[in-house]
N, C-alpha and C positions, 0 to 999 in steps of 0.2 A: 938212520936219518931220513926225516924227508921233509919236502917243499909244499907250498900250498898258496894260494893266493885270498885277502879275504879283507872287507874293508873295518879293520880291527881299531880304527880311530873315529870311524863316524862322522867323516868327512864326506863319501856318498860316490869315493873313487877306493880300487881297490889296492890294498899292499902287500909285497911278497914276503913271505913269511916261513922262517926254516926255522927245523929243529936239527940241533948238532950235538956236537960230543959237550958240550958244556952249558945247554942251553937254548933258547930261543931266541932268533935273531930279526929286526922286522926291517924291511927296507922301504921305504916309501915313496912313490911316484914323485917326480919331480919332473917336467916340462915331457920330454920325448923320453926320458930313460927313469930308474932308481936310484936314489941316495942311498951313500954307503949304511950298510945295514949297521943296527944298534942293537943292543942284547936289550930284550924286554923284561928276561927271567931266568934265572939257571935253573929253575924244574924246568921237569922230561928230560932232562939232560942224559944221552947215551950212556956217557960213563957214569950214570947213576942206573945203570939197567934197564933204560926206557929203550924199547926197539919195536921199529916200525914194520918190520916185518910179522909180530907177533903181538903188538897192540895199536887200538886203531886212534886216529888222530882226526879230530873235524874242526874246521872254525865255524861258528853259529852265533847268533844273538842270542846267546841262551836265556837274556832274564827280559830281552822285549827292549833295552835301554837303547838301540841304536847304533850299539857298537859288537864286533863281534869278537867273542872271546874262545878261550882256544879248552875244546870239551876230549880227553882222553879217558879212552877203557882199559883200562891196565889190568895188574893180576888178580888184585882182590874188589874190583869194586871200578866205580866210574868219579873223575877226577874233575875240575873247572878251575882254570884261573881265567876269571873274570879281568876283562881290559877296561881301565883308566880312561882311555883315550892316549897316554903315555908310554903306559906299560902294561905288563901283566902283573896281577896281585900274588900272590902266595899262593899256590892252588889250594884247593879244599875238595874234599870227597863228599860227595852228592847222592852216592849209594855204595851200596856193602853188595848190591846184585850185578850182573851184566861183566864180572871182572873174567879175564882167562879162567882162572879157576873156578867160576860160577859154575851152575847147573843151570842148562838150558833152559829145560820144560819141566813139569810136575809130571810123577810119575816112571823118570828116567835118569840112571845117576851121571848122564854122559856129561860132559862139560866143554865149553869153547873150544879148551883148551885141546882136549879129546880130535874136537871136529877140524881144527886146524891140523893136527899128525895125521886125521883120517883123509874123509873126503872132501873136506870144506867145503859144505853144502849150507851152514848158519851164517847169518848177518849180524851186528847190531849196529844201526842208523842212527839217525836225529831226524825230527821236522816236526814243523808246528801243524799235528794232525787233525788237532778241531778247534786250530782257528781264534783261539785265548792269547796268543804272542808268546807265547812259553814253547819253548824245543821240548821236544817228547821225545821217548828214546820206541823205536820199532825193532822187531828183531823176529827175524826170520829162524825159525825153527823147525824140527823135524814134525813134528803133527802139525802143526799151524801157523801164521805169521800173526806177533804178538803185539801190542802196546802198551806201554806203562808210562802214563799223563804225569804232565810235572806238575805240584802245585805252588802256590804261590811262597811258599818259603825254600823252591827250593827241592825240594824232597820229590821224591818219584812215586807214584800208586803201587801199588802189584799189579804186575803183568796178566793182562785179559786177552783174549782172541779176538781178534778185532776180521779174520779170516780163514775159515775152519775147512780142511782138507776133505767134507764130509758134506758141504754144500753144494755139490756141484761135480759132473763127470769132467770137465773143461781143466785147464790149465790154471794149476795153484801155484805155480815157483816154489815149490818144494822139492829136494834131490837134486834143484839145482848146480852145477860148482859150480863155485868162485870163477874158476881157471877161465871156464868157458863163456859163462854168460854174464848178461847185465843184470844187478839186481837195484835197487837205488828207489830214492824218495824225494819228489821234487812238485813243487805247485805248479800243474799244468794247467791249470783253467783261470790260474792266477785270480781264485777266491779265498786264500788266507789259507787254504789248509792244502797240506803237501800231502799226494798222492804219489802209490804206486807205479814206479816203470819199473819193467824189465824188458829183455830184452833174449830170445829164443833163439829156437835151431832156425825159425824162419819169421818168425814174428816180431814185432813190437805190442807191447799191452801196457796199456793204462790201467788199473784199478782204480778208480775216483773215491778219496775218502769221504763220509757224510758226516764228519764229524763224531758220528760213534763207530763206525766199520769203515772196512775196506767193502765197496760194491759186489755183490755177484759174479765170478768172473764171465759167466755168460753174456752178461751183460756191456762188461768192458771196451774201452774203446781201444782199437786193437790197426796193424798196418800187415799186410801180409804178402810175403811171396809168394803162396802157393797159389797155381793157376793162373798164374799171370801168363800174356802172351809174351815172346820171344822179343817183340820189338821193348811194350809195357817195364818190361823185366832187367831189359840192358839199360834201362836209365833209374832203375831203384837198386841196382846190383850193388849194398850199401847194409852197414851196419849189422846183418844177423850173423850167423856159425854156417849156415848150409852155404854162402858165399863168401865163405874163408875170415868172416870178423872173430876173435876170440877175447875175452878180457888180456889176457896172459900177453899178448903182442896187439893189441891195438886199443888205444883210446878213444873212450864214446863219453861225449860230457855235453851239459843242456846248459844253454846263458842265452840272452834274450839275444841274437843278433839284428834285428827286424829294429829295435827301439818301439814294439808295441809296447811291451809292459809284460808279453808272454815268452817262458822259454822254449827256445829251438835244439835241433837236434846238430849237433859236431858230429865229425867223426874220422877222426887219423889214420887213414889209410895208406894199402901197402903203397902208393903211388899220388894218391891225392888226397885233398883234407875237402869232407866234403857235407855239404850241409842240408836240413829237411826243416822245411819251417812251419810252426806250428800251426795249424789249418784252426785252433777250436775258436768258435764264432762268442 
C-alpha cells in the first residue's frame, strides 16, 4: 500500500490519494480537513499483486490535460489510468519496457528486478524533460542516466542517453543507492522541463535539462558542505549522508513553499523539519 498526495481533479488544490488492498481511494480537500475517501478504481489493487514495495507508483499529468493521473511501473511494462476529473479510467499499458522484469540497458541482461534483490542503485522517474507537456519516463542506470520521450499518442521512444558516465571525471549518480541517497527529477528553474536533483555524501546537484540532455555535471549547479567554516556549517547542517540525512529514515521533498512559482527544499529531520529556498534568479 501507499499514500500520495496530487491534484487528480484539476481543481488547482491537491488530493490524498491511496492505494489499498482493493483499490484506489481519493479523498478531497475540503475547508481545513479531507472528505471521506471514495474508490476512484479497483486496479493496483494489493490483493491483485500490485505492491509498493517492489513497483513504483507516481501521480503526473501525464497527457498535458490538467489533471493528474495515477502512472505505475509494474512487472511487465508501465501502466496509466488516466483521471476523469471523477475517477480513474481502466488502466492501459503504455509500454512493454521499464516493467520489474525489464532489462535495464543494452548490452546487459541485468533487470530491475535484479537491482531491487541487489544493490538498488537504478531509478525509473517521470517528468516533462523538454518541455512538450507530456511526462517522460527517466531512468537511471548502470552506465548512464536514460530517457525515453513520450509521443503524442501515447507511446514512449527508445531509451537514449540523455547523460553519459564517460563525459566527465565529476559526479554522475551512478552506484548510487536508493537507501542512501536522493535521486529524483523536478523543474527547478521552473522553465517547463524537469531537471536533475540528487542529493550526496555532502552535496546537493542540479543537472539542468536542455531539452535534449542532462548538462555537463561540471558544469551543474550544486550546494556544498565541504569546507565550510564551523560557524557557516552549523546552520546548513541539513539534508546530505555525511550529516546523518539517509533516504531510508528521513524525508527530502521539493514544493514551492515561497509562492514564487519555484520549488524549495523540505526536509524531515531527526528533530526539526527544515527548509532551503530556492535562490535561482
Amino acid at each position: 500500500m501507499t499514500r500520495m498526495v496530487g491534484d487528480v481533479n484539476g481543481n488547482g488544490v491537491s488530493e490524498a490519494v491511496a492505494i489499498t488492498n482493493d483499490g484506489v481511494y481519493v479523498a478531497k480537500l475540503e475547508g481545513l480537513g479531507f472528505s471521506s475517501p471514495v474508490q476512484w478504481t479497483s486496479d493496483f489493487a494489493t490483493d491483485n499483486g500490485w505492491d509498493a514495495t517492489k513497483h513504483i507508483f507516481k501521480l503526473i499529468d501525464f497527457n498535458g490535460n490538467g489533471k493528474q493521473d495515477l502512472v505505475a511501473f509494474g512487472d511487465d511494462g508501465v501502466y496509466v489510468a488516466y483521471s476523469n476529473g471523477r475517477s480513474f479510467e481502466a488502466k492501459t499499458k503504455v509500454s512493454d519496457n521499464f516493467g520489474l522484469e525489464s532489462v535495464i540497458e543494452e548490452g546487459n541482461d541485468a533487470t530491475f528486478e535484479d537491482d531491487l534483490n541487489g544493490d538498488w542503485v537504478t531509478n525509473r522517474l517521470l517528468g516533462d524533460v523538454n518541455g512538450d507537456g507530456l511526462a517522460d519516463i527517466i531512468v537511471y542506470g548502470n552506465d548512464a542516466i536514460y530517457v525515453a520521450l513520450q509521443n503524442e499518442d501515447g507511446s514512449f521512444e527508445n531509451q537514449i542517453k540523455w547523460l553519459d558516465s564517460l563525459e566527465g571525471d565529476h559526479e554522475d549518480f551512478r552506484g548510487w543507492t536508493n537507501e542512501r541517497y536522493l535521486k529524483e527529477v523536478h523543474d527547478m528553474t521552473n522553465n517547463g522541463r524537469a531537471d536533475l536533483v540528487n542529493i550526496g555524501n555532502r552535496d546537493l546537484f542540479v543537472a539542468h535539462s536542455t531539452g535534449e540532455r542532462f548538462e555537463h555535471l561540471n558544469g551543474v549547479t550544486h550546494y556544498s558542505i565541504q569546507n565550510r567554516t564551523d560557524e557557516i556549517l552549523e546552520g546548513w547542517n541539513s539534508f546530505v549522508y555525511n550529516v546523518g540525512w539517509e533516504s531510508q529514515s528521513h524525508f527530502r521533498l521539493f514544493g514551492d513553499v515561497t509562492g514564487n512559482g519555484q520549488l524549495d527544499m523540505v526536509g524531515f529531520g531527526d528533530e526539526f523539519v527544515v527548509v532551503s529556498e530556492n535562490q535561482n534568479p
